[in-house]
Each structure stands twice: as C-alpha cells, then as structure tokens.
C-alpha positions, 0 to 999 in steps of 0.5 A: 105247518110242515116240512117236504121231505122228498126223498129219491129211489132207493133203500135208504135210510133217508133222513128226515127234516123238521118244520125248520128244514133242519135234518134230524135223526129220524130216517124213513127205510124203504124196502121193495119185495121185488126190488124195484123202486119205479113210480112217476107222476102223472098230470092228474088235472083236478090237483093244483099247488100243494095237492099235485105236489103230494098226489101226482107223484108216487111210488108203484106198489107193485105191477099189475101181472105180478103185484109186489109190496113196499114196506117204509121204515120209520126210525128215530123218533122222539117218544111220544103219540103220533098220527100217521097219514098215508097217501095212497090214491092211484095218481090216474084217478082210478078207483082200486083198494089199497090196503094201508098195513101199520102192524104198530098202530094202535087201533086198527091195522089195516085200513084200505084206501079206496080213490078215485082222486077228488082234485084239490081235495083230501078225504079219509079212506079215499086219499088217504089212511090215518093210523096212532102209533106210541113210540117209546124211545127206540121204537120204529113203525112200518107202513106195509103196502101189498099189490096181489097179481092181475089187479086192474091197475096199480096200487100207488103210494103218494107219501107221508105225514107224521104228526106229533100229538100234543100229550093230554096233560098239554092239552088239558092245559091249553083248554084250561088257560082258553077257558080261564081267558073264556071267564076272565074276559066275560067278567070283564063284559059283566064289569063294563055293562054295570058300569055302563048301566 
C-alpha cells in the first residue's frame, strides 16, 4: 500500500507524503543538466488504471540531438534499508537503454532499463530498475539518469517508489510467531484426530 506523491515541474524540493496522505519530511530534488524540465504523457493503450497513471506520464531525459541528465535527490528519511523502484520505460512503447545510476546503492550502481512497455504489466530491467540503499540518519541518495546526443528516441523517466524494508530482527520475528501458529495449530489437528479417533 502507497501514497502517489505526484509533483509538477521544477527543482523543488518537494515534499513527499506518507501511506496516510500526510506530508513528511522527506522531499525529492530534481535537477536538470540542461535546465529543462519538459515531459508529457502519452495514450500508451496497453495501460489501463494504475499502469497508465505511472507509465504514460514522464519526464524526458534529455533530446535526442543533444541528450541531457536528470538527477532526483532524496532527502529526510528515516534511517533504515530501503528498496528503490525506478520507472524508466520510454511512454511510446519504443525499446532504448536506460541507464538507472544510484552511486549510494548497495550492490550494483547502475542498472539499465530496456522497455518496450508491456501494457498492464511491470518486469524488472524492462520497466523498471530495483536498487537497496542503507541510510543512516542524515543520508541522502540520488537517481542519475544520462541521455548521450543522437539517440533514436528519448530516455524517459515515469517515477518512483521507496520501500522501507522490514529489518531482519523484525523479520525473523514475524517468521518466528507464523511458525509458532504453523506448530500450534497442527498440534491442535494431532489433538482432534486422537480425540476423533
């Protein structure tokens, strides 16, 4: 469960809301190599619902004759792991190369989204890139986005998403309490076939 946090043109910073809808303090930066901020949206009919509203609307990287870069900024996060989805699918259904750059990301850095759009559907590296980011308080991470000159088309950005990640301590409590029910309620079934029986 989410929040949309759609923001207009322009540097920001813009501030982001939780899965409630309240503001909070992290903001999301843009900034622009070449100073513009143009996109649009596109009819891309395979997309219906929530697929259109993320993936028919975008920023443009650059232009094809002199490519260009977008870098997002996120600031204000509360401390933690997180899992970074970024849309990048050309809205036309045009397959190009998109590389997705987080230099903060633990693993790889760079990972390249490929499209064409699908339609209705999301698929790793071809709509979308996943990074892990660990903030400690204070931290910031960037999306970096690079469009070289004379490309065929443009490199699109649609959005965002930031995922907390449970820590494992948390998690190994949640497996612990389901495989604690898993055992209590077999032993009940045991108990009820002797009974039965």
């Amino acid at each position: 469960m989410g929040f949309w946090n759609r923001f207009g043109f322009g540097i920001g910073p813009h501030h982001m809301q939780d899965t409630a809808g309240q503001t909070t303090g992290a903001t999301m930066t843009a900034l622009s190599a070449d100073g513009q901020y143009s996109g649009g949206g596109f009819l891309f009919e395979g997309n219906t619902g929530d697929y259109a509203r993320l993936l028919n609307d975008a920023a443009d990287v650059g232009t094809i004759v002199d490519g260009g870069g977008k870098t997002y900024t996120f600031t204000g996060l509360v401390p933690g792991l997180y899992e970074v989805y970024t849309y990048a699918v050309n809205i036309w259904g045009v397959a190009i190369d998109t590389p997705v750059t987080i230099p903060e990301a633990v693993g790889p850095m760079t990972q390249v989204v490929t499209g064409p759009m699908p339609g209705n559907g999301f698929e790793f590296l071809v709509t979308h890139s996943i990074h892990t980011v660990d903030l400690a308080l204070g931290d910031s991470f960037r999306i970096i986005f690079k469009q070289p000159p004379f490309e065929e088309t443009i490199q699109c950005v649609n959005g965002f998403q930031v995922v907390p990640v449970p820590e494992t301590e948390t998690r190994v409590l949640v497996i612990l309490g389901c495989l604690y029910l898993v055992i209590v309620n077999r032993s009940r079934v045991r108990l009820y076939d002797q009974e039965q029986g």
